[in-house]
C-alpha positions as CSV (number, residue, x, y, z in Angstrom):
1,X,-19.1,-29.3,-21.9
2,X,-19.3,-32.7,-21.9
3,X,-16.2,-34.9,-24.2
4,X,-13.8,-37.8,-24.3
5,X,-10.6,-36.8,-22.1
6,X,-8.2,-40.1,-23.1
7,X,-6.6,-41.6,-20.4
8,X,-2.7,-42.6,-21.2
9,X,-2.0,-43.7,-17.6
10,X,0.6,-42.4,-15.0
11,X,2.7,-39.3,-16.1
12,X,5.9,-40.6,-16.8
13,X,7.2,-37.7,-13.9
14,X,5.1,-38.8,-11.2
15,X,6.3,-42.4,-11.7
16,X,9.9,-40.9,-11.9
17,X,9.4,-39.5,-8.4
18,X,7.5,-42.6,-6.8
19,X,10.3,-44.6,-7.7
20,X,13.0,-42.3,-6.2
21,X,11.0,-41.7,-2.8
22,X,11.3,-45.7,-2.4
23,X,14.7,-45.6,-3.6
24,X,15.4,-43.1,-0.8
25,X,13.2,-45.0,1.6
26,X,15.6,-48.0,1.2
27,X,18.8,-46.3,1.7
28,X,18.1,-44.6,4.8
29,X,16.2,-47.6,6.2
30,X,13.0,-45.4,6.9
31,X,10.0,-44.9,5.4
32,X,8.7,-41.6,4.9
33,X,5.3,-40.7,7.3
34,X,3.2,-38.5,5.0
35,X,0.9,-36.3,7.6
36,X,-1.9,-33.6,6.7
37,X,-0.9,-30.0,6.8
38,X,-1.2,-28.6,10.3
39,X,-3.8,-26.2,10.6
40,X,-2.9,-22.5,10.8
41,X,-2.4,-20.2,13.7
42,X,-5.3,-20.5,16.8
43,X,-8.1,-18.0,16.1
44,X,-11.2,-16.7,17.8
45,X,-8.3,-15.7,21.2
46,X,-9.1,-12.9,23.4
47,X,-7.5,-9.2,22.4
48,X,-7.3,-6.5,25.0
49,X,-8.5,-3.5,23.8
50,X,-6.2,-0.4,25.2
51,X,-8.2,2.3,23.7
52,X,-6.8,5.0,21.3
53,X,-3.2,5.2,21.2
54,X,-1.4,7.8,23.2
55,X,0.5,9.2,19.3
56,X,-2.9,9.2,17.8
57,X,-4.4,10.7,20.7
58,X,-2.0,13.6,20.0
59,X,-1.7,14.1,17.1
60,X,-5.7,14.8,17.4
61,X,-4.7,16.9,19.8
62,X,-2.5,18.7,17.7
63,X,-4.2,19.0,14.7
64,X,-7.8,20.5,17.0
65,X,-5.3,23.1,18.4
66,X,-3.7,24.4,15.1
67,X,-7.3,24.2,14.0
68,X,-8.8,26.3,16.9
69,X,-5.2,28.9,16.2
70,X,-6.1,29.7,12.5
71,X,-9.6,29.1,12.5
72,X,-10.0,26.9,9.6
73,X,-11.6,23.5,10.2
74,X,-9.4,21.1,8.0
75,X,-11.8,18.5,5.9
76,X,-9.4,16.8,3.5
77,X,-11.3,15.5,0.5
78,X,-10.5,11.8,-1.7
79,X,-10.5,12.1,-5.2
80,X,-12.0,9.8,-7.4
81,X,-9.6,7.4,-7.4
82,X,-9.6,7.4,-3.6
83,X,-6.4,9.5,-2.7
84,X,-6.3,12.5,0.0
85,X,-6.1,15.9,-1.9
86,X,-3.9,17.3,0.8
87,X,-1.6,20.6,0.8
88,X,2.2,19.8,-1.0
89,X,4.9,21.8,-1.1
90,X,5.2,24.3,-3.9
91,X,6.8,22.9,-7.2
92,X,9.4,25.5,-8.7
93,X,6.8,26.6,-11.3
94,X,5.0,28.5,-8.7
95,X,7.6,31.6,-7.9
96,X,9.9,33.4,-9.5
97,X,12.6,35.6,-8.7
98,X,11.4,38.8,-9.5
99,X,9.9,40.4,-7.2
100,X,6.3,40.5,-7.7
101,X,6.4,37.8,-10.2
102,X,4.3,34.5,-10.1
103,X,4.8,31.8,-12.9
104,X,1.6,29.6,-12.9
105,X,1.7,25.6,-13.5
106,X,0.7,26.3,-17.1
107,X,4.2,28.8,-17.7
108,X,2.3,31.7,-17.7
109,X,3.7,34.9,-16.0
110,X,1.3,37.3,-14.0
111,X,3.1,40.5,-12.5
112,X,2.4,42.7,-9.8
113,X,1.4,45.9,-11.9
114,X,2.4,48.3,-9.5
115,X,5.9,47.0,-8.9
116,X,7.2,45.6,-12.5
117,X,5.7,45.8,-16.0
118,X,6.0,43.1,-19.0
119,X,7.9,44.1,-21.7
């Protein structure tokens, strides 16, 4: 877009502080050296490389051997959002304390017929 943008000078702030940075130039007798931002940190430098790390090293370890003890190759999957589906811990939903009694996540009670019946 192309329009008129008046101009109404120097903001009365900036002026404010031009006048107090020679103010304070005078008192301390010094006049302040304004320098250009240092560049950042070096770059492009030289990183060994160590290999794999000796805890991720076992715990790959680990996790081959439980693997190769219960037979089950453990693929976790990402949802659609992008977070792990992994195995947590039962919430209390999931037992009861009957004997033979599961309570599923929707409050609904399945029972071992051969041990209890629903009355």
């Amino acid at each position: 877009m192309d329009y008129f943008v008046p101009h109404f000078g120097k903001d009365i702030d900036i002026k404010g502080a031009q006048e107090d940075i020679k103010a304070a130039e005078k008192i301390v007798g010094k006049k302040w050296d304004w320098k250009k931002k240092p560049d950042g940190p070096p770059r492009g430098y030289f990183v060994p490389d160590f290999g794999v790390d000796e805890d991720i090293k076992n715990v790959g370890e680990a996790i081959a051997s439980e693997e190769s003890n219960l037979g089950h190759k453990w693929a976790p999957t990402q949802d659609a959002n992008g977070f792990w589906n992994v195995p947590e811990a039962a919430d209390n939903s999931s037992y009861g304390y009957n004997t033979g009694q599961y309570i599923n996540n929707s409050g609904l009670v399945q029972v071992d017929a051969e041990t209890e019946t629903v009355k």
